[in-house]
C-alpha positions as YAML, in Angstrom:
chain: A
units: angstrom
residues:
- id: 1
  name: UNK
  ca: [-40.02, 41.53, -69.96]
- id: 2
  name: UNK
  ca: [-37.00, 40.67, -72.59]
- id: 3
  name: UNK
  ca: [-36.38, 42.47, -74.87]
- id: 4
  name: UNK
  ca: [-33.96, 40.83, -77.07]
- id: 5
  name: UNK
  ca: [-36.85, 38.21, -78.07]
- id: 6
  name: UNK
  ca: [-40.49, 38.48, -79.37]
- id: 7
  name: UNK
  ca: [-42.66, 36.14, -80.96]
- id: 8
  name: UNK
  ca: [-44.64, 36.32, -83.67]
- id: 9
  name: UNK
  ca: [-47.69, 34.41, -85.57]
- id: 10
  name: UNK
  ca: [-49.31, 33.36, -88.51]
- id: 11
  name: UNK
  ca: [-52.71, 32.70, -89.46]
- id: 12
  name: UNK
  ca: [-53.39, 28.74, -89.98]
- id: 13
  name: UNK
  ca: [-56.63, 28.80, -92.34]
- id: 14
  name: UNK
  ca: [-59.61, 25.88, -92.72]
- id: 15
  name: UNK
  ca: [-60.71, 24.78, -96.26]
- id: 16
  name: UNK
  ca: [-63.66, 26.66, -95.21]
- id: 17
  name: UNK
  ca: [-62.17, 29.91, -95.03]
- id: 18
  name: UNK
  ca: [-61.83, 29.95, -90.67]
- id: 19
  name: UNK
  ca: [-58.76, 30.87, -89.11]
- id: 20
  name: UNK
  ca: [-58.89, 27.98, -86.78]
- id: 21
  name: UNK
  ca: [-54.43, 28.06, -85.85]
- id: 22
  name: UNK
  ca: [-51.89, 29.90, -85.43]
- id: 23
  name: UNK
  ca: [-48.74, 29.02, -85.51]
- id: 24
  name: UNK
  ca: [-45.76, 30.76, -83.14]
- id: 25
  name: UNK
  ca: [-42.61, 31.70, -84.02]
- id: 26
  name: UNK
  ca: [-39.63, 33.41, -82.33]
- id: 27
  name: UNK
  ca: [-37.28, 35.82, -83.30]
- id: 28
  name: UNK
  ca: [-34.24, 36.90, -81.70]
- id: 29
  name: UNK
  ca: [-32.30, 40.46, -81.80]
- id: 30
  name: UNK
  ca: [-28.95, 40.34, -83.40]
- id: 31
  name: UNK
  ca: [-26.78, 43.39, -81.35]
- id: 32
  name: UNK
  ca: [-24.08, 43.58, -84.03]
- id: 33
  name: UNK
  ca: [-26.51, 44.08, -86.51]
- id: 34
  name: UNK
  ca: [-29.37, 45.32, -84.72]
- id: 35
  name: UNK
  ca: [-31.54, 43.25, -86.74]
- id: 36
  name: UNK
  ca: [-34.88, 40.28, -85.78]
- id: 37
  name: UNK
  ca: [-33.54, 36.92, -86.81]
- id: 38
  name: UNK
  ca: [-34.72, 33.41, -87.21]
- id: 39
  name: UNK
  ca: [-33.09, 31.31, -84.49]
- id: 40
  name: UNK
  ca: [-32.32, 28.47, -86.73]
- id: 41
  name: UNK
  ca: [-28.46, 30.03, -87.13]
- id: 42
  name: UNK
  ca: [-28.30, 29.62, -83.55]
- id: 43
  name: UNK
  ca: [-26.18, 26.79, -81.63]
- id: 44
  name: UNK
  ca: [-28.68, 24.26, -79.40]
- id: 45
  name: UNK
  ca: [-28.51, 25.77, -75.94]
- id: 46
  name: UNK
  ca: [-29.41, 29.01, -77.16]
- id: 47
  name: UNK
  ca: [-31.90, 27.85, -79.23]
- id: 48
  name: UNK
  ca: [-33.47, 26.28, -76.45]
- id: 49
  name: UNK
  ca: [-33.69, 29.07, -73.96]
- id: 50
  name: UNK
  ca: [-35.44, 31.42, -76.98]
- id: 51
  name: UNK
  ca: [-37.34, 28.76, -76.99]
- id: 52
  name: UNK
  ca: [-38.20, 28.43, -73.38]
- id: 53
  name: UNK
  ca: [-39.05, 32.71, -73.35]
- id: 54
  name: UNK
  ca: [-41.28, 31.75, -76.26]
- id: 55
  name: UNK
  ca: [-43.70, 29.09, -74.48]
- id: 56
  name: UNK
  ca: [-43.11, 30.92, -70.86]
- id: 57
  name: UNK
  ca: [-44.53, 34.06, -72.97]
- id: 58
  name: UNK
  ca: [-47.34, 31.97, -74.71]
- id: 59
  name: UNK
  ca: [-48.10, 30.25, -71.61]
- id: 60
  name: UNK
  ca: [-48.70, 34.35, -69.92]
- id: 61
  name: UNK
  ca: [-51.26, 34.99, -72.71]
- id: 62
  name: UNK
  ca: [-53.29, 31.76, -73.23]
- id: 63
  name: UNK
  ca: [-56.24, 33.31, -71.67]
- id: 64
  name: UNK
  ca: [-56.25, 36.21, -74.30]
- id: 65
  name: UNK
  ca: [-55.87, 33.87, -77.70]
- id: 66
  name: UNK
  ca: [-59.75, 34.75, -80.12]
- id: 67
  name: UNK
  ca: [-61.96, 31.83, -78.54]
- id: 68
  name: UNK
  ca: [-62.59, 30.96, -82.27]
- id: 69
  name: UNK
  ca: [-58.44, 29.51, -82.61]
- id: 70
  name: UNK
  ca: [-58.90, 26.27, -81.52]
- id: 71
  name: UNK
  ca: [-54.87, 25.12, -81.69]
- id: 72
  name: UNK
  ca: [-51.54, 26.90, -81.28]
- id: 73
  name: UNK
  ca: [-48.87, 25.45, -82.86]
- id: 74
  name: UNK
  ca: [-45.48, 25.75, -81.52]
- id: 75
  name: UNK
  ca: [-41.60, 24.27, -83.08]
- id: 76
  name: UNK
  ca: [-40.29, 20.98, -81.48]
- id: 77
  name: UNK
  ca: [-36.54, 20.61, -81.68]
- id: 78
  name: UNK
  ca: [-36.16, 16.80, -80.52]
- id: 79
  name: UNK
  ca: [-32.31, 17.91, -79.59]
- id: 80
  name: UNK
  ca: [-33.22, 19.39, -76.46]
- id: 81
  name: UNK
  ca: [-32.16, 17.77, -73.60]
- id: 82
  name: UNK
  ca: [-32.97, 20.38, -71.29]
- id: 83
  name: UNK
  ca: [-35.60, 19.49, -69.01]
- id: 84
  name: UNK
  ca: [-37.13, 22.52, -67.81]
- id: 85
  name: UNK
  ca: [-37.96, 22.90, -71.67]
- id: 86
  name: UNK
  ca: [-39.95, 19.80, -71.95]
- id: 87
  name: UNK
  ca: [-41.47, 20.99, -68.11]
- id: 88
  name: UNK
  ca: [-42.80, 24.33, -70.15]
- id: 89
  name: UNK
  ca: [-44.01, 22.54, -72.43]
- id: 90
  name: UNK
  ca: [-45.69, 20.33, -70.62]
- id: 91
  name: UNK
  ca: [-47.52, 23.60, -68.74]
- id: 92
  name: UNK
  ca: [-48.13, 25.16, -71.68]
- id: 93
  name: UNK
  ca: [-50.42, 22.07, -73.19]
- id: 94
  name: UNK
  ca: [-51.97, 22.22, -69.83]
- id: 95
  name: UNK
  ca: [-52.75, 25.82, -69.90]
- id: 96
  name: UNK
  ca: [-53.93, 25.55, -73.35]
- id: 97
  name: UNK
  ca: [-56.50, 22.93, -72.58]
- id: 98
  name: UNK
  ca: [-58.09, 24.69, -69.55]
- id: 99
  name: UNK
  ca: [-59.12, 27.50, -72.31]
- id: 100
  name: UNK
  ca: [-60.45, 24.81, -74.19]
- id: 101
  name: UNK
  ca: [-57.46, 24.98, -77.07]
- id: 102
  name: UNK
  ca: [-54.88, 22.11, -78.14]
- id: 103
  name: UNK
  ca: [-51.24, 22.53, -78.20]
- id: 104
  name: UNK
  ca: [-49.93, 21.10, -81.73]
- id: 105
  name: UNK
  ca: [-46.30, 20.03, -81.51]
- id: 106
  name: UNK
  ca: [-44.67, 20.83, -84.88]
- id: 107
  name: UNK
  ca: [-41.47, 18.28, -85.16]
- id: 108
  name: UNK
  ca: [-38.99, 20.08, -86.84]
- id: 109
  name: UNK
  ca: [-37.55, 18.99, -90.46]
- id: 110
  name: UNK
  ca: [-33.52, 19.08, -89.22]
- id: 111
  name: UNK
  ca: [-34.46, 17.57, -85.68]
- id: 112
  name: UNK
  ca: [-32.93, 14.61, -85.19]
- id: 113
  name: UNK
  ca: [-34.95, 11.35, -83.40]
- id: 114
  name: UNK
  ca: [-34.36, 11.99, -80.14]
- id: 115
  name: UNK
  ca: [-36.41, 12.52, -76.74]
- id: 116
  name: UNK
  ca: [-39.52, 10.95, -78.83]
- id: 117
  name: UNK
  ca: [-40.85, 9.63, -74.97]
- id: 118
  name: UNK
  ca: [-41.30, 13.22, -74.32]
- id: 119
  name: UNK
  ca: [-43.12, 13.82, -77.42]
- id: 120
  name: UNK
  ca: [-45.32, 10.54, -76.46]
- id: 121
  name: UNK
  ca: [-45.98, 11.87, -72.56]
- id: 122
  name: UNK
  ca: [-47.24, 14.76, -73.94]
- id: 123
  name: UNK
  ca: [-49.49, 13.49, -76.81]
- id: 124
  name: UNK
  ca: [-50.97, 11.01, -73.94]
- id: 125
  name: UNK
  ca: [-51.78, 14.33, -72.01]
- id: 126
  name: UNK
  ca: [-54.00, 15.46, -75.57]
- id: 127
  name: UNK
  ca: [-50.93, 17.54, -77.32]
- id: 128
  name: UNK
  ca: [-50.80, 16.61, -81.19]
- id: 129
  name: UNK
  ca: [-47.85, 15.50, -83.15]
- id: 130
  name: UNK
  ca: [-46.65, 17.22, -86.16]
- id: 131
  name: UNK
  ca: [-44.52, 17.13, -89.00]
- id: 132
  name: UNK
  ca: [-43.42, 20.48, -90.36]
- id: 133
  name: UNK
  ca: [-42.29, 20.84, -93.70]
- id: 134
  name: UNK
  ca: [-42.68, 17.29, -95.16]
- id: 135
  name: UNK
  ca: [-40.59, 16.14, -97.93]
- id: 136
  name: UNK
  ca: [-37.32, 18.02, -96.46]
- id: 137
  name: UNK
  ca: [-34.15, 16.62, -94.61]
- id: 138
  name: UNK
  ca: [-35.54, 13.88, -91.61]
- id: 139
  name: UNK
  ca: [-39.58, 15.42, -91.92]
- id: 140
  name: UNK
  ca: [-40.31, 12.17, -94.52]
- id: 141
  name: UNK
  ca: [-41.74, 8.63, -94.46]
- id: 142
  name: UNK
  ca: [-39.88, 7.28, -91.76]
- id: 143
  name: UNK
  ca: [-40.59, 9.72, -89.39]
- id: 144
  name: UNK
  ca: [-44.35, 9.56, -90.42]
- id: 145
  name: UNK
  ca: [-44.24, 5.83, -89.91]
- id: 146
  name: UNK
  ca: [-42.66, 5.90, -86.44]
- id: 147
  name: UNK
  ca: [-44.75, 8.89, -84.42]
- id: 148
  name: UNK
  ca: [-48.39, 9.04, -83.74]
- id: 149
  name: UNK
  ca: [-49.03, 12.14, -86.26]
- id: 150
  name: UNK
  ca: [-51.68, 14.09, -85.96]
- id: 151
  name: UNK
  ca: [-50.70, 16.50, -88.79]
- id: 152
  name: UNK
  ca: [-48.63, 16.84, -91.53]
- id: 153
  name: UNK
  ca: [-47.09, 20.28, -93.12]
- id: 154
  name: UNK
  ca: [-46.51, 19.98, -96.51]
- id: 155
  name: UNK
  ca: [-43.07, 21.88, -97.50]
- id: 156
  name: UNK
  ca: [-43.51, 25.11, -99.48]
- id: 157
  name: UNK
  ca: [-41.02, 24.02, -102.12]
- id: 158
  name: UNK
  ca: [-43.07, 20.36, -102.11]
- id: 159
  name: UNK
  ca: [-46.24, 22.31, -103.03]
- id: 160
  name: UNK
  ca: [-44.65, 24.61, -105.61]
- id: 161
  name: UNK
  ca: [-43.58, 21.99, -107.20]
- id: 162
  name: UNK
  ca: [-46.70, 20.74, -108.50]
- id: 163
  name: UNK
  ca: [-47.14, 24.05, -110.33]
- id: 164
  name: UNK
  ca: [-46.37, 23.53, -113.72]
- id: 165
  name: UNK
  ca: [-46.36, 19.38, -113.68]
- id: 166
  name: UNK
  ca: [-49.15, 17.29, -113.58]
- id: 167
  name: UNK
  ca: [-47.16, 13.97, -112.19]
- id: 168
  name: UNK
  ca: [-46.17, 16.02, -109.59]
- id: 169
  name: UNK
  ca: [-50.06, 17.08, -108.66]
- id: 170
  name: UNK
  ca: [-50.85, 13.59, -109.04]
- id: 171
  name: UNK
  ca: [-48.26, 12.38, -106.53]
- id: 172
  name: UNK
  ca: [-49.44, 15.04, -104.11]
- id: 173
  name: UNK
  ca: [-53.08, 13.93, -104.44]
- id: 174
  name: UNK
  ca: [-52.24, 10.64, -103.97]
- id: 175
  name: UNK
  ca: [-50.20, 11.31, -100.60]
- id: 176
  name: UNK
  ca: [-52.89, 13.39, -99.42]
- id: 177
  name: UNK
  ca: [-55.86, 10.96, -100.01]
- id: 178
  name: UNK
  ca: [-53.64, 8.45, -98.37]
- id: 179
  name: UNK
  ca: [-52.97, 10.45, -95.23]
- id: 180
  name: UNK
  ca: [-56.85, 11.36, -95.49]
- id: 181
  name: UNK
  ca: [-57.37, 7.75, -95.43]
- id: 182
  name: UNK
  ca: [-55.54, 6.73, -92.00]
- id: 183
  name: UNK
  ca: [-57.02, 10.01, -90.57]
- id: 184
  name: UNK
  ca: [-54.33, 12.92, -90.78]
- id: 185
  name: UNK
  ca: [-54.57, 15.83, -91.38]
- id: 186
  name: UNK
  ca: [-52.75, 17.79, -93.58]
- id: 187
  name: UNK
  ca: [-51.38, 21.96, -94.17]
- id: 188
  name: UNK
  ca: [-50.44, 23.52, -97.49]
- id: 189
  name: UNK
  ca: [-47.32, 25.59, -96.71]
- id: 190
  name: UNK
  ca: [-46.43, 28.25, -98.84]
- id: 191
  name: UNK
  ca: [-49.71, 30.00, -100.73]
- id: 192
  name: UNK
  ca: [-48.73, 33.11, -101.38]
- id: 193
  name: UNK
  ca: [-51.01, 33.92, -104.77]
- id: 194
  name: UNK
  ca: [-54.57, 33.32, -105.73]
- id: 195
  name: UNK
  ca: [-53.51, 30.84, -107.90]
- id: 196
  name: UNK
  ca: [-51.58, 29.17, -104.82]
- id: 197
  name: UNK
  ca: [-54.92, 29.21, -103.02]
- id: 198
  name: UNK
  ca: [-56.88, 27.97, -105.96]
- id: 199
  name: UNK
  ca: [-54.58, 24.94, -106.40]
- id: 200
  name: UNK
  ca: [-54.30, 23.99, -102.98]
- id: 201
  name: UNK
  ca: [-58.00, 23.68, -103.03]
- id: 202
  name: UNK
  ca: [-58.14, 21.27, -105.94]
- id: 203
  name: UNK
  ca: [-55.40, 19.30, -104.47]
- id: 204
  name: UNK
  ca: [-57.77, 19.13, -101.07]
- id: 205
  name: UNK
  ca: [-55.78, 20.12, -98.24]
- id: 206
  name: UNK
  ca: [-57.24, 20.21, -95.24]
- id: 207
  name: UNK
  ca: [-55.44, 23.76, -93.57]
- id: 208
  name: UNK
  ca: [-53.38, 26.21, -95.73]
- id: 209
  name: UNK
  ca: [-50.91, 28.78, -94.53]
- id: 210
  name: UNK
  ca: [-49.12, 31.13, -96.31]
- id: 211
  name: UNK
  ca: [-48.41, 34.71, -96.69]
- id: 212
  name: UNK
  ca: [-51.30, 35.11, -99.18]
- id: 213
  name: UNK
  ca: [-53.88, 35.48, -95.87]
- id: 214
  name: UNK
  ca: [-51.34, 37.88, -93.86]
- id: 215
  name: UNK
  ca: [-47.14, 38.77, -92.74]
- id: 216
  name: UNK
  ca: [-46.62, 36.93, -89.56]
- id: 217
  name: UNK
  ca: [-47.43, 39.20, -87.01]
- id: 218
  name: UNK
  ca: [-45.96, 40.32, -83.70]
- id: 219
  name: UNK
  ca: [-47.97, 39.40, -80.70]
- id: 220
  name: UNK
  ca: [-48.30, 42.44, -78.28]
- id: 221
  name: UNK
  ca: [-48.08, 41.01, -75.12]
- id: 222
  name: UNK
  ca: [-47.83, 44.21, -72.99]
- id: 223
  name: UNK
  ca: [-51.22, 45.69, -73.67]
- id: 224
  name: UNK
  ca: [-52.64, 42.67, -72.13]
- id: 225
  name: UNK
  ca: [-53.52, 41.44, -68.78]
- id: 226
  name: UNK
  ca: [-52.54, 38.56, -67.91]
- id: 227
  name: UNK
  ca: [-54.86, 35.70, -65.56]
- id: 228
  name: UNK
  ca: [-52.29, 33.19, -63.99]
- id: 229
  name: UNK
  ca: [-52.94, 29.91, -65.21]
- id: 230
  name: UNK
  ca: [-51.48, 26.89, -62.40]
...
C-alpha cells in the first residue's frame, strides 16, 4: 500500500434524507511540507497516476461500499491521454456494477473537451455522465448541450448566490425545472447551514452535498478484506 496518497469521501444526500452517493476524492502528501493536498496544483501526468491509485484503490474495496449507496462518483479529467487510466476506469464501472452500484463520471469544470469517445464507451457500458460544478470555467451550456448528462452539480458559489436575491433564485428554479424537464438530475453543492439545507429544498434539487451532513472522510482501506473482483 502507498502511502503518499489516500482517498477520501463525502456523503451525496436524497431529497428524502438517504445517503444514496458518495463521492471520492484524492489527496496527495506534500514531503516539503508534510501536509494532505488537493491534486488540482499538480501538473497532468501526476495528476493522472493519483488518479489511477485512486480507482485501483476503489476498485480493491467495491465489495465493502453500505449496500444502501447506490453510485460512487469519481473526477474525470478529459486531459488524460493515458490509456491504462481510461482501462481502470473502465474496470472500475465493471466492478461497480457486479455489486449492483453505478459508477458516475464527474467531468471536471477546468477539463478541457477532449477524449469525449472514452467518456461515450463507458456511458454505453451503464457509467453516467456528469458535470461538476456548473456555472464555472468550461462546466456550462455548451458542455451540457454536447454530452449525454446524466447529472449536473450545481457550483457552491452558483448556489450561494441565490442567498440574498430573488432573480437569482428565480434563475436557479428555472434551470432546474428545465433540466427536470429533459430528465437530469441535479446536486446542490455547497450546504453547509440549516438555512443552506432549507433553501436548497425550496429550490428542489434533487441530491445535496455539503459539509452541513459531514467532513469528507478518509476511507480505511486496511481494516478491510478485500474479494477480487475480474
Amino acid at each position: 500500500m502507498n502511502n503518499d496518497f489516500k482517498v477520501l469521501y463525502q456523503k451525496i444526500i436524497s431529497n428524502k434524507g438517504e445517503e444514496v452517493g458518495i463521492e471520492c476524492l484524492g489527496r496527495y502528501l506534500d514531503c516539503y511540507e508534510n501536509k494532505w493536498k488537493n491534486p488540482f496544483n499538480l501538473d497532468v501526468s501526476a495528476r493522472c497516476e493519483l488518479d489511477i491509485k485512486i480507482i485501483n484503490e476503489l476498485i480493491r474495496k467495491v465489495s465493502r461500499f453500505d449496500r444502501a449507496i447506490k453510485f460512487i462518483s469519481v473526477n474525470v479529467d478529459l486531459s488524460y491521454d493515458n490509456k491504462i487510466y481510461w482501462r481502470y476506469l473502465r474496470k472500475l464501472n465493471s466492478c461497480l456494477n457486479v455489486h449492483g452500484k453505478e459508477l458516475y463520471l464527474e467531468v471536471l469544470e477546468s477539463s478541457p473537451m477532449k477524449n469525449s469517445e472514452e467518456l461515450i464507451k463507458l456511458n454505453n457500458h451503464g457509467a453516467k455522465i456528469c458535470l461538476d460544478d456548473f456555472g464555472v470555467c468550461n462546466s456550462n451550456l455548451h458542455r451540457l448541450m454536447s454530452l449525454p448528462i446524466h447529472l449536473v452539480k450545481v457550483d457552491r458559489e452558483v448556489f450561494w448566490m441565490t442567498s440574498h436575491s430573488e432573480q437569482n433564485q428565480s434563475l436557479l428554479k428555472g434551470f432546474i425545472d428545465s433540466l427536470r424537464k429533459n430528465k437530469i438530475k441535479i446536486v446542490c453543492e455547497g450546504l453547509e447551514t440549516e438555512g443552506h439545507y432549507t433553501e436548497a429544498e425550496m429550490l428542489g434539487f434533487d441530491y445535496y452535498q455539503g459539509f452541513y451532513f459531514g467532513m469528507p472522510m478518509e476511507i480505511n482501506t486496511e481494516e478491510l478484506n478485500y474479494e477480487k473482483c475480474s
